[in-house]
Structures are given as C-alpha cells and as structure tokens.
Residue, then its C-alpha position, 0 to 999 in steps of 0.5 A: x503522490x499518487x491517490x489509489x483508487x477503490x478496487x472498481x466492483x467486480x463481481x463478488x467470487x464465488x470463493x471465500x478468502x482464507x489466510x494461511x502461513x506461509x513459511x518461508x517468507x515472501x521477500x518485502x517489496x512493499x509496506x503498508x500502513x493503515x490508521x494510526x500506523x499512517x504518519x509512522x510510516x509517512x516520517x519513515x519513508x520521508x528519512x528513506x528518501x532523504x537517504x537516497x532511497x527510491x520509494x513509490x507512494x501510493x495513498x488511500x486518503x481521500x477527502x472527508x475519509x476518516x483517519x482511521x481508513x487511511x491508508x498508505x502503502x511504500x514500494x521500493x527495493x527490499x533493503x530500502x523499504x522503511x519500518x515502522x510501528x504497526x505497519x506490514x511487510x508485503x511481498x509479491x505472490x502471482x502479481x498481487x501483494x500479500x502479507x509476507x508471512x501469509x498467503x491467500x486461499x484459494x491462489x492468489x493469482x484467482x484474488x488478482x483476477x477476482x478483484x478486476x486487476x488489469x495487466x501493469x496494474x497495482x494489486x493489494x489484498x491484506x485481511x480487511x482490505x484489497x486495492x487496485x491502482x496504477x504503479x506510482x512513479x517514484x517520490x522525488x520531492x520529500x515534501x509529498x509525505x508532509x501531509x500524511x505525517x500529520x495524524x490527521x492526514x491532507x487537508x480537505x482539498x488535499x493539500x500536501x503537494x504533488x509527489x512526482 
C-alpha cells in the first residue's frame, strides 16, 4: 500500500473554494473513505480483490494520526469499484478528483494547480480535504487491507504488509 503524502504547501490561492451541483454525474473512478467509514470500505475492496477486481490503494494513515483523520481512497475501473457506507464516489474533472456529484468553483483544473500538483501525479480535493500522491500500483496481496479493516487502523510501526 502506498501511504499518501500531505499535499506539500503551496502558497494559499487567492480564490476561495465553492461547491456546486453538478448534474449529470461524473463516472466513478475512485471511492474515498474517512474515519469511521475506513474499515468498510478496506473489507469491500478486500471482497473486490478477491473477485478479480483490480484496485489501486492509496492510505492517509500515518503513526499516531487518530482514527478519525484516516483516510482511504480506492481506484479502479467504475464497474469494479466497492460501495460501502459513508463512503464517496469521485470522478475525474481536469485531472483532479472531486465528489461525483459536485464540482469545485473556480475550475478544478486552478485547485489542481493550487495545490502543487505535479504532471502524473495523484490529485483529490473533497470538502475538508485535498491530497496529492503518486498513482498507487495496483493491490495484488489482499493482505494490504488487513490493517485498515481494523477500526483502529495499522499499528504504530505501520504493520499490515507491503501492498504490491
């Protein structure tokens, strides 16, 4: 599994960030989960996988961050992603992922560039969150999600195993 990194500060924008509707839906490329919602999502991807689903796992779960700030994010192909309560859809919009069903004010392509996203990198902004991270490859031990399946997420030294 791939652990996120913080978004690296960029200098704030000299915009602020609206949420609007955005009807039709984007198609789901990811699903992203936070808190509480972690060790749903972790068992429903882990059942995916195990079905032949190929998923990319990205973490946010660092040592000593509390459980309520962990997050989880799962990419993949729109039919194999997992659902799972309290959990939400992302789509693309301009090479950053948003909530399928809204979209950031100004452009999204200006949050992507706002946040110091680089060319290939991972880029997620949802209300109360942004993140920047290298594409995880995908997970091929099922194993890699064992530990966020616990509520109480990885061990202090990270334990859980490598995910590739």
């Amino acid at each position: 599994m791939t652990a996120a990194q913080p978004a690296p500060p960029a200098p704030a924008p000299s915009f602020p960030l609206r949420w609007e509707r955005r009807e039709p839906p984007l198609a789901a490329a990811a699903v992203l989960a936070v808190g509480d919602a972690v060790p749903g999502l972790a068992a429903a991807a882990l059942e995916r996988i195990r079905d032949g689903a190929r998923l990319g796992v990205l973490a946010d779960d660092g040592p000593g961050l509390p459980a309520a700030d962990r997050a989880l994010l799962v990419l993949g192909a729109e039919d194999d992603l997992p659902w799972a309560e309290g959990a939400r859809y992302l789509g693309r919009d301009a090479g950053l992922l948003v909530p399928t069903t809204a979209r950031p004010a100004p452009a999204a392509a200006l949050w992507r560039q706002a946040l110091g996203a680089t060319e290939g990198q991972l880029c997620v902004l949802v209300p109360g969150r942004a993140l920047v991270a290298d594409p995880p490859a995908p997970v091929t031990s099922p194993a890699a999600l064992d530990a966020f399946i616990r509520p109480e997420g990885p061990g202090p030294n990270g334990a859980g195993g490598d995910t590739r």
